[in-house]
N, C-alpha and C positions, 0 to 999 in steps of 0.2 A: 504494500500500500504506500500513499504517498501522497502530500498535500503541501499544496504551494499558495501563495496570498500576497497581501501586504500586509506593513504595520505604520502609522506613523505613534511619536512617541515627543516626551520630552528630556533631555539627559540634562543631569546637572552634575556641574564639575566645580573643584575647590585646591587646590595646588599652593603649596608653601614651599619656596624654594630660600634656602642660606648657603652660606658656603658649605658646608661639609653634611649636608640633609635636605632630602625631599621629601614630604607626606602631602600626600593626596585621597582624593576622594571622590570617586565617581558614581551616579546614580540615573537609575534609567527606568522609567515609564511609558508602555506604549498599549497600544490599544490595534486591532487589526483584523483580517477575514481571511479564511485560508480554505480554499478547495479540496475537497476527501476524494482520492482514485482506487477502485481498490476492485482484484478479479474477481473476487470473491464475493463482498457486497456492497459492489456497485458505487456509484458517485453519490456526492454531497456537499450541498455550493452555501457561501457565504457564512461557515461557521466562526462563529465570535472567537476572537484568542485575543487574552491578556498575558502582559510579561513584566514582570518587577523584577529590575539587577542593582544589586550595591558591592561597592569594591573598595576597601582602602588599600593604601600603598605605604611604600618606605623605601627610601632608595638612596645611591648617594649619585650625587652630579658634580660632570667632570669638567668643568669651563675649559673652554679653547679661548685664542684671539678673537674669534667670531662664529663660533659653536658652543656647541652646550650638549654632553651625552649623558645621561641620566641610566643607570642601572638601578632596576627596582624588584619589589617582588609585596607578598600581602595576603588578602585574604578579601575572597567574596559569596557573594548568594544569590541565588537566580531563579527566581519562580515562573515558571508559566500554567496559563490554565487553557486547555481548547474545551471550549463549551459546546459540546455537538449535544447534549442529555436532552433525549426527547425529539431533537431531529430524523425524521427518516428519509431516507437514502431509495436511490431509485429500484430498488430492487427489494425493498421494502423492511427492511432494517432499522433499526431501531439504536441511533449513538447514545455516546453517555458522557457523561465529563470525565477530562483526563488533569491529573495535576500531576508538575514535574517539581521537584527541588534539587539544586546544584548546591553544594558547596567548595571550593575550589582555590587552589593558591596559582597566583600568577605570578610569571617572572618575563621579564620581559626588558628592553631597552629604548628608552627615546633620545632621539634626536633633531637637534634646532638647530636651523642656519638661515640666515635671513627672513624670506619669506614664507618658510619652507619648514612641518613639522614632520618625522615619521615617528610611529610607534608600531612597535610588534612583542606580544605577547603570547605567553605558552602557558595554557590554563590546565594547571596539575590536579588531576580530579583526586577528590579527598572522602565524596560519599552523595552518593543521590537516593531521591526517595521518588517512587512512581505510585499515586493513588488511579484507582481505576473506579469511577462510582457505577459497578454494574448494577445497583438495585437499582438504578432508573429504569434498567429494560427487565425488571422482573423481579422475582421472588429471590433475588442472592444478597451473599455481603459484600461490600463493597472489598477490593484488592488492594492491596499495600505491599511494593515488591522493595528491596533494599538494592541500591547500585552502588557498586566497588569499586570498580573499573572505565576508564573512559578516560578523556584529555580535549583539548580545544586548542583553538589560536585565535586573536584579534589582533588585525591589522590596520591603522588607520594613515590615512597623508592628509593632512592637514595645508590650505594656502593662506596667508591671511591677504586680504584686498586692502585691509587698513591695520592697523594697529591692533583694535578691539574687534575688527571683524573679519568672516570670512567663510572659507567653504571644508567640511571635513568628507573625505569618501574612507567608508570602510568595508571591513567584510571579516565577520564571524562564520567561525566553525567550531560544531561538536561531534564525536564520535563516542558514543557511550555500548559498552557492551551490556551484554545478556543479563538481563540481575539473576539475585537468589529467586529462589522458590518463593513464594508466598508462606503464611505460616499450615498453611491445608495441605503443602506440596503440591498441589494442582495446579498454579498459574507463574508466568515466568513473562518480565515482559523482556522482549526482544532487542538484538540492537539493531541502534538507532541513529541517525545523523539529521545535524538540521545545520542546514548555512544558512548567511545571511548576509544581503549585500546592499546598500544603500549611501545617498547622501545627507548631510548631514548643513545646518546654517549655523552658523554661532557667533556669539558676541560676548564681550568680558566685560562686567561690571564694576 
């Protein structure tokens, strides 16, 4: 199966920079519709997905002449929910809400030079939780699978047009494997991958 959408969102960022320490702090709000394909039961259009991320950092930066490289690393949490519960699908199925939670250490490196920012991050998976609410389609209990295994990357380049403004493009990726069993041993959720790629508008306060 497989589903693809949009999101837009709001992020908000917070960066202390001194000589010999970075701490930062980034948060992310969006709201979005993502399409359900699947052989087995059939399609399902414009399902609601939400997603909540927060990240702090800690890093040390390296001033140049006219650069600035920053090595960091930290600790974040990333919720999403696709709300398909109660939607039926063309073949007459029956969705149900899904919730995911990430918890994750990131390490990663930025850099500034003029106009010009990059970042790239390697998101260390540390434990996820996958809720499945099947008692929407029936008489069951709802699923709860524990994830152990998995990893991400976030990439961003950054241009500024002014000082406080400008353009960000980026592009996230997850790969989560297989989780445990549920506590019934009956249910396992699968692996999984979700990218994401989009532009970004920003201004500093």
């Amino acid at each position: 199966m497989s589903q693809e959408g949009w999101m837009i969102g709001l992020n908000i960022n917070s960066e202390t920079y001194n000589n010999e320490t970075y701490v930062g702090f980034r948060s992310r709000l969006a709201a979005g519709q993502v399409d359900y394909t699947s052989a087995g039961t059939g399609t399902l259009s414009a399902i609601p997905d939400y997603q909540f991320e927060t990240t702090g950092y800690i890093g040390i930066p390296f001033k140049g002449s006219t650069s600035r490289t920053t090595l960091f690393s930290g600790l974040g949490f990333r919720y999403l929910l696709n709300a398909s519960g109660l939607k039926q699908s063309s073949t007459g199925h029956f969705g149900y809400d899904r919730e995911s939670r990430y918890i994750y250490m990131p390490i990663g490196i930025n850099f500034e030079k003029d106009q010009w920012e990059l970042r790239g991050e390697y998101l260390y998976f540390l434990y996820g939780q996958q809720t499945s609410k099947i008692s929407q389609v029936g008489n069951y209990t709802d699923v709860t699978n524990d994830q152990k295994e998995g990893s991400g990357i976030k990439m961003t380049v950054k241009y500024y047009i002014e000082k406080d403004f400008g353009y960000e493009f980026y592009t996230d990726y997850w790969d989560i494997a297989d989780s445990k069993l549920d506590v019934t041993a009956n249910f396992m959720e699968p692996r999984n991958t979700t990218s994401e790629t989009g532009i970004r508008i920003f201004w500093k306060i």
